[in-house]
C-alpha positions as CSV (number, residue, x, y, z in Angstrom):
1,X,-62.6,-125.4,-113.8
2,X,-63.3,-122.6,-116.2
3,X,-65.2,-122.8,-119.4
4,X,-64.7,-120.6,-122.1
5,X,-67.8,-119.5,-124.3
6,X,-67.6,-119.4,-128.2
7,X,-70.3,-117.6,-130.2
8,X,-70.9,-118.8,-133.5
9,X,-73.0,-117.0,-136.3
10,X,-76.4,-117.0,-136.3
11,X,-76.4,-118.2,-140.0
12,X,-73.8,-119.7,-142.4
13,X,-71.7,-117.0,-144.6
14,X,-73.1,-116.6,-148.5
15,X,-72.8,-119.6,-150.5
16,X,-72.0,-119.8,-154.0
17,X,-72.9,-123.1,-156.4
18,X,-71.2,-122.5,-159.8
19,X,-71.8,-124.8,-162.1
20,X,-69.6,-126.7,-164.4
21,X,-70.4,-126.7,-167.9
22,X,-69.0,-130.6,-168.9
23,X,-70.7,-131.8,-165.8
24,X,-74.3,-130.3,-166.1
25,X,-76.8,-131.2,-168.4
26,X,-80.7,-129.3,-168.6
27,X,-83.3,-132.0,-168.8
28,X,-87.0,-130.9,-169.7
29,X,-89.7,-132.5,-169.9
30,X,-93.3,-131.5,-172.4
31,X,-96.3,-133.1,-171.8
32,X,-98.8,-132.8,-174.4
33,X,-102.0,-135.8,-174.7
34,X,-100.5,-137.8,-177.2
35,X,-97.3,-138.3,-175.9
36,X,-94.8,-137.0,-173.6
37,X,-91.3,-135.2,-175.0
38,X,-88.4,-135.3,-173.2
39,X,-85.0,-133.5,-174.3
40,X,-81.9,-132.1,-173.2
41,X,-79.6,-128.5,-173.0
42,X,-76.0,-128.3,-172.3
43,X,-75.3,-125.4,-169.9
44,X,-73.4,-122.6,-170.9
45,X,-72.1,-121.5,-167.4
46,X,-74.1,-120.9,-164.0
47,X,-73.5,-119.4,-160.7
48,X,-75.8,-118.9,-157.8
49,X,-75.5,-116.9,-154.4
50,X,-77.2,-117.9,-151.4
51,X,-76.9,-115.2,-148.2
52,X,-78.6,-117.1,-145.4
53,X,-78.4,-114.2,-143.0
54,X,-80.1,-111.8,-145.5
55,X,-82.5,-114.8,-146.4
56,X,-81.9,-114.2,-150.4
57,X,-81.0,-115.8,-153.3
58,X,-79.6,-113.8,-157.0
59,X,-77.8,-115.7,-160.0
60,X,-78.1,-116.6,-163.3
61,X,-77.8,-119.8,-165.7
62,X,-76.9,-119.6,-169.6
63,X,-78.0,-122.6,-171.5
64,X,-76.8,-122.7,-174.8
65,X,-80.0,-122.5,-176.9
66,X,-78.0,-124.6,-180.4
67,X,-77.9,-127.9,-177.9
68,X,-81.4,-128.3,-177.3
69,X,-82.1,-132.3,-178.1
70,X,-85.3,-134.2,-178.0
71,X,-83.9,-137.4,-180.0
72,X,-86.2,-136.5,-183.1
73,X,-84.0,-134.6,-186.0
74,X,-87.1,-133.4,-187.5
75,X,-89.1,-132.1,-184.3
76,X,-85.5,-130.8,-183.2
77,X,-85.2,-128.7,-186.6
78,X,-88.9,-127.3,-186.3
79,X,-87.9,-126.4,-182.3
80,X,-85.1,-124.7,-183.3
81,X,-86.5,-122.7,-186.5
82,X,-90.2,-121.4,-185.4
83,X,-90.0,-121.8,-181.4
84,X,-86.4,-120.7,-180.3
85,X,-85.0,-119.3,-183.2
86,X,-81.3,-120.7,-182.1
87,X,-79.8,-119.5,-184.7
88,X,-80.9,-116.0,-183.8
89,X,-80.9,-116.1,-179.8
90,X,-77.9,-118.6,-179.6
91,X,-78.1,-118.1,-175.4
92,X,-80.9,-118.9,-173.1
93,X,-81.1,-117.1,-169.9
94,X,-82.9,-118.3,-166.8
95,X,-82.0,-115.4,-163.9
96,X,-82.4,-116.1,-160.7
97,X,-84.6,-112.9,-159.4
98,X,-83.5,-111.7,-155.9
99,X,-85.9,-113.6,-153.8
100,X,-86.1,-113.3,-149.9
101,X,-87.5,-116.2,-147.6
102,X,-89.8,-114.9,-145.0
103,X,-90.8,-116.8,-142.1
């Protein structure tokens, strides 16, 4: 009988998440001593590379900064006016810095 050998990769291939707008919502959270906030962003678009056999990680999300929601019309019109200035800087862009895991 004769067995034949197979080599796989060492590591999976890249890996890319993009993410779909209508099905991802940003939830945050602000904790101050009173009470604690919590609110919501609709994403803009989002995609993420992961390369296993390099050990990095590069992408990018944009949240569209006019969607931010804590329930409270008043606290969301200050957020919006003095803090993000929405109507200004209409995107918010978290980047994914190339990172590199190390052993």
């Amino acid at each position: 009988m004769e067995c034949s050998h197979v080599t796989l990769p060492a590591y999976p291939q890249e890996t890319v998440l993009i993410f779909d707008p209508s099905h991802t919502t940003i939830h945050w959270t602000l904790g101050s001593l009173l009470h604690t906030v919590h609110g919501t962003f609709q994403l803009k678009s989002g995609t993420i590379h992961f390369d296993p056999s390099a050990g990095k990680a590069s992408g990018e999300l944009i949240v569209d900064a006019l969607s931010g929601s804590s329930g409270s019309e008043s606290r969301d019109k200050r957020m919006h006016r003095n803090i993000l200035e929405s109507a200004r800087y209409t995107d918010l862009a978290t980047v994914v810095v190339p990172c590199m895991s190390y052993p």
